[in-house]
C-alpha positions, 0 to 999 in steps of 0.5 A: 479540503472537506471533501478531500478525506472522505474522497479518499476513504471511498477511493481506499474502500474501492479499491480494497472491498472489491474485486473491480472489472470482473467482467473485463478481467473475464473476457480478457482471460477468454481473450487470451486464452483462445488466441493461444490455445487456436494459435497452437492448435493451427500450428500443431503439424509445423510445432517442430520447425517453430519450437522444436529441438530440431527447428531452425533457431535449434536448442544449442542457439536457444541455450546460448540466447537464454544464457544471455537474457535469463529468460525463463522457457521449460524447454531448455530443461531438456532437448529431448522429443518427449519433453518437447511434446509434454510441454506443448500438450501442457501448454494446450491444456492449460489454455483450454482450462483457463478459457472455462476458467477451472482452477483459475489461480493454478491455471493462469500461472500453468498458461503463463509457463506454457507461454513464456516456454514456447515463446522464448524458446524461439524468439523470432517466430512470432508477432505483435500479438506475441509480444501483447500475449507474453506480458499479458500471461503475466498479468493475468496471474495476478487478476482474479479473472474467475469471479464471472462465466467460468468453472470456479464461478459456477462451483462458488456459486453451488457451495454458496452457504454451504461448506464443501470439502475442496480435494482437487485443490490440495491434490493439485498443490501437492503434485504442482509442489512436488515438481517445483522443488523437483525442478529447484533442487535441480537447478533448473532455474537458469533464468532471471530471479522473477519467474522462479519467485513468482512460481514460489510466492504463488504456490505458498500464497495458495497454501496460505489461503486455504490454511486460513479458510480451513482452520482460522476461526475468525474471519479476519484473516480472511478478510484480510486476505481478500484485501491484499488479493483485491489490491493485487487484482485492481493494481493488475488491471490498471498496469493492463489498462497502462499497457494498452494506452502505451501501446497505443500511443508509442504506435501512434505517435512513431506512425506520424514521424513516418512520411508514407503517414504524414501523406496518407498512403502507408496502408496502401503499401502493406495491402500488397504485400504477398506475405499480408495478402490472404485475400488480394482482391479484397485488397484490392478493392479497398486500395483502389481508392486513394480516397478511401487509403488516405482516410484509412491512414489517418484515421488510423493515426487520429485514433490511436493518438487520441484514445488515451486521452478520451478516457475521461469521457465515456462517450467518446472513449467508446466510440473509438472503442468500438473503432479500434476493436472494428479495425483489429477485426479488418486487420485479421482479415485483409492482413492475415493476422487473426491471432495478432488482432485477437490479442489487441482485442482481448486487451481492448476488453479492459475498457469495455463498459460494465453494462454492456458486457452483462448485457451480453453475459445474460444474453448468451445465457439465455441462448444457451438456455434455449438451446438445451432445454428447448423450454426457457433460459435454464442451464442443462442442469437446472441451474438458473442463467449465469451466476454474477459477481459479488460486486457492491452496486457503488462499485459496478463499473472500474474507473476507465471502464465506466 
């Protein structure tokens, strides 16, 4: 027991001095954001069939389904065509946005109301991917998933030692203000409790912030309040990395009650499928081979049921890592899934070893360094390479990201 407390002390310590993952928690940002963002821009001439006022599932079923389920969608505010378009523009924008990582706390809740509006308003039209992208958009409002390779990383890094005025904030608090207690005094809120709460208890959590760090004249409010977003932050990560293992697991262990699994020939049957076949004579080519089908299927199975439990071993928990991102990559290809597929890797990203991806972080710095200034790794405007996230060199890797 001598060594219980002070396990402990250094556990809390973790968990609360930092921010863990910020390189995980920024690919998953960049992840999802483009999986949206090039989902809504592929689907930008057919938006009316899939979400429109006018579209097969029309707002009159929407209305009933939602008064049913509560879910929340801005677009039952309206079923007029304007509001239609404003609120897939917003949801484009907020997506580009948060891939740059601009104003990530506003952001984030922005693309999380741009994804909950579209997808619940026409709730069959969609994916695995969707479902993965509606939870995580959630999630990610509660991630401080712009400590790395964004906007607010690079401004952070300007204002290092100085104290610079901040504009665009307040300006973007009171006009995001404005429209939610226009929208509450209205009535708006049809939905379940959750989503109304959530939007409230962001907007008076950012005021919070900047009160404090405007006017407290010591720094113990604001420590304590880097505290309490720490353990937000951390406890968000693991319910993704939860999510994940979950996903996997349920997926794997149902695949093996399947008889077209258990003899080896479930991936024969979807390769030929015209719906799935973008490329019929790569599939072709791959289901040609009984042998190749059967280890396909049962790989496919060994993987996902035991990737959960290789967490404890960084080694092997890599390995099937790279397997699993490897297969996803296949999928969106031979199925046709590519948005599916970009989702499952962005929540792969959470276990993605620290090392690796600073590896990669300096070595798209250094190409973009060469590309514009043609003479060293240097940014276009002089600043040197990438700014890294403060982390404590103790704390340099999560705990199942390791």
């Amino acid at each position: 027991m001598s060594g219980f407390a002070p396990s402990v002390s250094r556990g809390i310590a973790r968990v609360t001095e930092s921010a863990l993952g910020p390189y995980q928690s920024a690919v998953i940002r960049i992840g999802f954001a483009a999986a949206w963002l090039l989902f809504l821009l592929r689907e930008l001439p057919h938006r009316q069939e899939l979400y429109g006022p006018d579209g097969p599932w029309s707002w009159d079923l929407a209305r009933r389904l939602i008064a049913d389920n509560g879910a929340f969608t801005a677009l039952m505010w309206s079923d007029g065509q304007f509001w239609f378009e404003t609120v897939y523009a917003l949801a484009v924008l907020a997506s580009v946005l948060l891939l740059l990582g601009w104003r990530t706390r506003t952001t984030s809740v922005l693309f999380m109301v741009g994804v909950l509006s579209l997808q619940n308003r026409s709730v069959f039209m969609g994916d695995g991917g969707d479902n993965v992208l509606h939870l995580m958009s959630i999630y990610l409002v509660f991630t401080r998933c712009g400590q790395v390779w964004s906007l607010d990383a690079r401004r952070a890094a300007r204002a290092r030692g100085e104290r610079i005025p901040d504009r665009v904030g307040p300006v973007l608090w009171l006009v995001l203000g404005a429209v939610l207690v226009a929208v509450t005094s209205a009535g708006r809120f049809d939905s379940a409790w959750f989503v109304p709460v959530l939007l409230w208890g962001v907007w008076l959590a950012q005021a919070l912030w900047w009160a404090v760090a405007r006017y407290a004249k010591s720094y113990e409010p604001r420590v304590l309040l880097d505290v309490i977003a720490n353990v937000i932050h951390n406890g968000a990560l693991l319910v993704i990395a939860t999510e994940a293992c979950l996903i996997y697991a349920t997926a794997g262990w149902y695949k093996i009650q399947g008889s077209r699994w258990q003899d080896g020939t479930a991936v024969y049957y979807p390769l030929h499928l015209d719906y799935f076949s973008p490329w019929p004579g790569l599939a072709d080519v791959l289901s040609s081979s009984g042998t190749m089908v059967m280890l396909v299927t049962y790989g496919t199975v060994i993987v996902q049921v035991a990737f959960p439990f290789t967490l404890f071993n960084r080694r092997v928990k890599n390995v099937l890592l790279a397997l699993m991102m490897t297969e996803h990559a296949v999928i969106a290809v031979l199925l046709g899934l590519p948005f599916f597929s970009l989702a499952m890797i962005a929540t792969d990203a959470v276990f993605l070893p620290t090392s690796f991806l600073r590896r990669l972080g300096e070595w798209a710095a250094r190409a973009r360094g060469r590309w514009f200034a043609r003479g060293g790794p240097t940014t276009p405007d002089g600043d040197p390479g990438e700014p890294r996230a403060p982390e404590n060199p103790e704390h340099s890797h999560v705990g199942f990201t390791a």
